[in-house]
C-alpha positions as CSV (number, residue, x, y, z in Angstrom):
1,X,0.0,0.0,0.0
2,X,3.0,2.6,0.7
3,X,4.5,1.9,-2.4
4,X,1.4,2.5,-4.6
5,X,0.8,6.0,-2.4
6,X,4.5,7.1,-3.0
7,X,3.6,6.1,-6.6
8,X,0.7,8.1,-7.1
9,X,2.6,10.8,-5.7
10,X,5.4,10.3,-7.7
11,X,2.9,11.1,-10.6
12,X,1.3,13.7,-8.8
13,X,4.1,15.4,-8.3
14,X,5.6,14.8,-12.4
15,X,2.1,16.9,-13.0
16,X,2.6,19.7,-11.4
17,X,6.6,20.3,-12.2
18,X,5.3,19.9,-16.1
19,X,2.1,21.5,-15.5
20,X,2.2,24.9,-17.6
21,X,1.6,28.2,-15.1
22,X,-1.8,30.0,-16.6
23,X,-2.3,34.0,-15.5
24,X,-4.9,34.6,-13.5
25,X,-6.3,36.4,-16.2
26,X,-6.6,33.2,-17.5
27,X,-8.4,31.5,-14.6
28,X,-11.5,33.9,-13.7
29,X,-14.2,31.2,-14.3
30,X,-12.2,29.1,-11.2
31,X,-12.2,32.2,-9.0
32,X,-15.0,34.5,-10.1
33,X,-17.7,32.7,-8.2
34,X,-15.3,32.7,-5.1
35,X,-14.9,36.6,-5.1
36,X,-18.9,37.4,-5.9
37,X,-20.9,38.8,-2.9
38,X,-17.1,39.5,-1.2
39,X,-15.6,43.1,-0.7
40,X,-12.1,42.4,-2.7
41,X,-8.6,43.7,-2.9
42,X,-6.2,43.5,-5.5
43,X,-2.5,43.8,-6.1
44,X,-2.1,45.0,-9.7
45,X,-0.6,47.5,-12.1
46,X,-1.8,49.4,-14.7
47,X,-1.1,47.2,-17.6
48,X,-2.8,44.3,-16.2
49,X,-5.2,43.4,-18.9
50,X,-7.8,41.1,-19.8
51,X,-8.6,41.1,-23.5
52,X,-7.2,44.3,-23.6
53,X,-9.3,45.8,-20.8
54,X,-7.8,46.7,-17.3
55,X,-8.0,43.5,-14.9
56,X,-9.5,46.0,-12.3
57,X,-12.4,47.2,-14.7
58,X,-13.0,43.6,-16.2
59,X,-14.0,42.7,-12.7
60,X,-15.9,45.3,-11.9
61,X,-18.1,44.8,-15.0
62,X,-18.5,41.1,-13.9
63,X,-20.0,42.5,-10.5
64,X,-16.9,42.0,-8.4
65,X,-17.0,44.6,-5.3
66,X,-13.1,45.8,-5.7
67,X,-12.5,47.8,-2.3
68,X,-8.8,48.9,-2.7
69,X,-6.7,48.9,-5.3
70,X,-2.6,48.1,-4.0
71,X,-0.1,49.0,-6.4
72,X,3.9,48.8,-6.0
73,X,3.2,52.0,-4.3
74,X,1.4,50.2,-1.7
75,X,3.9,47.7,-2.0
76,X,7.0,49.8,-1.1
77,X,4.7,51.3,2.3
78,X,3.7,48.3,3.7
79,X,7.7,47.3,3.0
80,X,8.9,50.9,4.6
81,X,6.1,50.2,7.4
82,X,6.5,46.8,8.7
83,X,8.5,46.6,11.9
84,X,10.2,43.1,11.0
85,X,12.2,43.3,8.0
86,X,13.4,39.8,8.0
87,X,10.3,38.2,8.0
88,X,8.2,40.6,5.7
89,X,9.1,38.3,2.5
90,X,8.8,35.0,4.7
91,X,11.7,32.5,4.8
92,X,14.0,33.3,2.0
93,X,11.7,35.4,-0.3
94,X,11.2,32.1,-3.2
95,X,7.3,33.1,-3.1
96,X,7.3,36.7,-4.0
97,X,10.0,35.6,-6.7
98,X,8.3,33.4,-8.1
99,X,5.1,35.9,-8.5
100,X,7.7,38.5,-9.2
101,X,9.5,36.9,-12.2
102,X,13.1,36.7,-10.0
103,X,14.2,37.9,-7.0
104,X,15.5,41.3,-8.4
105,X,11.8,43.2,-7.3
106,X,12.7,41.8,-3.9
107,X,16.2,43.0,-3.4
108,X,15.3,46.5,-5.2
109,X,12.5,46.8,-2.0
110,X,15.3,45.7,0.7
111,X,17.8,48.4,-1.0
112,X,15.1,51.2,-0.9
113,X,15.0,52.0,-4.3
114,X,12.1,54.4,-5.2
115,X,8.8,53.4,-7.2
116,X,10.0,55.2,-10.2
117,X,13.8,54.0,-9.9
118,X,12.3,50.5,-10.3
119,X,10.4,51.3,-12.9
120,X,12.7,52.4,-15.1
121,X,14.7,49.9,-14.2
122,X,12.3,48.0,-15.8
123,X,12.7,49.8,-19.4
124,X,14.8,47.6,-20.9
125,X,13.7,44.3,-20.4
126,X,9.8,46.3,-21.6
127,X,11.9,47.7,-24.9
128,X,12.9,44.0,-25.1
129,X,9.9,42.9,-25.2
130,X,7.7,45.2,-27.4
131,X,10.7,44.8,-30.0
132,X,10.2,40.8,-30.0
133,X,6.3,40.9,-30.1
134,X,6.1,43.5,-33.0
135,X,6.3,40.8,-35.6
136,X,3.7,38.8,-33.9
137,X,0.8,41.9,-33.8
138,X,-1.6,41.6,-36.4
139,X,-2.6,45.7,-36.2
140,X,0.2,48.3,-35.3
């Protein structure tokens, strides 16, 4: 019986490593029924889209009650704010990279860069970007 349990979770756990990550975006019918009848808040930015409307504005027209709006503004407060450093980014910080793309957002924070020093020091990686998906825009 233990070896058919470690097998299953062997399988289980093949799954998930070659599972493929899906935005949220991507997900609403999974969480839209979860969030109706709530008072939400949401951690976004201003290019957050869903078929090319804002995420905040999308959920709003599907009756979701959006409350507050955090931003990296809000972000870099609560950081400034919160009395134990250390633990703000629990453990080692491998969550918040892992929603932050690295661990570059988190080490920018603990340095005290400003919201618009790590925003442009986003620029090139965005020029980057725009440059590769240009051939694959149907209207420019």
């Amino acid at each position: 019986m233990r070896r058919l349990f470690l097998a299953l979770g062997f399988v289980a756990m093949q799954l998930l490593v070659n599972a493929q990550p899906y935005p949220g975006a991507e997900q609403m019918s999974g969480y839209l029924p979860l969030l109706q009848g709530k008072r939400v808040a949401i951690l976004t930015n201003y290019t957050a889209r869903v078929d090319g409307t804002t995420v905040v504005d999308t959920l709003v027209k599907k009756g979701i009650n959006i409350v507050k709006i955090f931003s990296l503004k809000w972000l870099l407060q609560a950081y400034r704010l919160f009395p134990d450093k250390n633990h703000f980014f629990n453990k080692n910080g491998s969550a918040f990279d892992r929603l932050a793309g690295s661990s570059i957002l988190r080490q920018q924070i603990r340095d005290g860069l400003s919201e618009e020093a790590i925003r442009k020091s986003w620029e090139p990686g965005l020029k980057h970007f725009k440059k590769i998906r240009k051939k694959y825009l149907l209207y420019a």
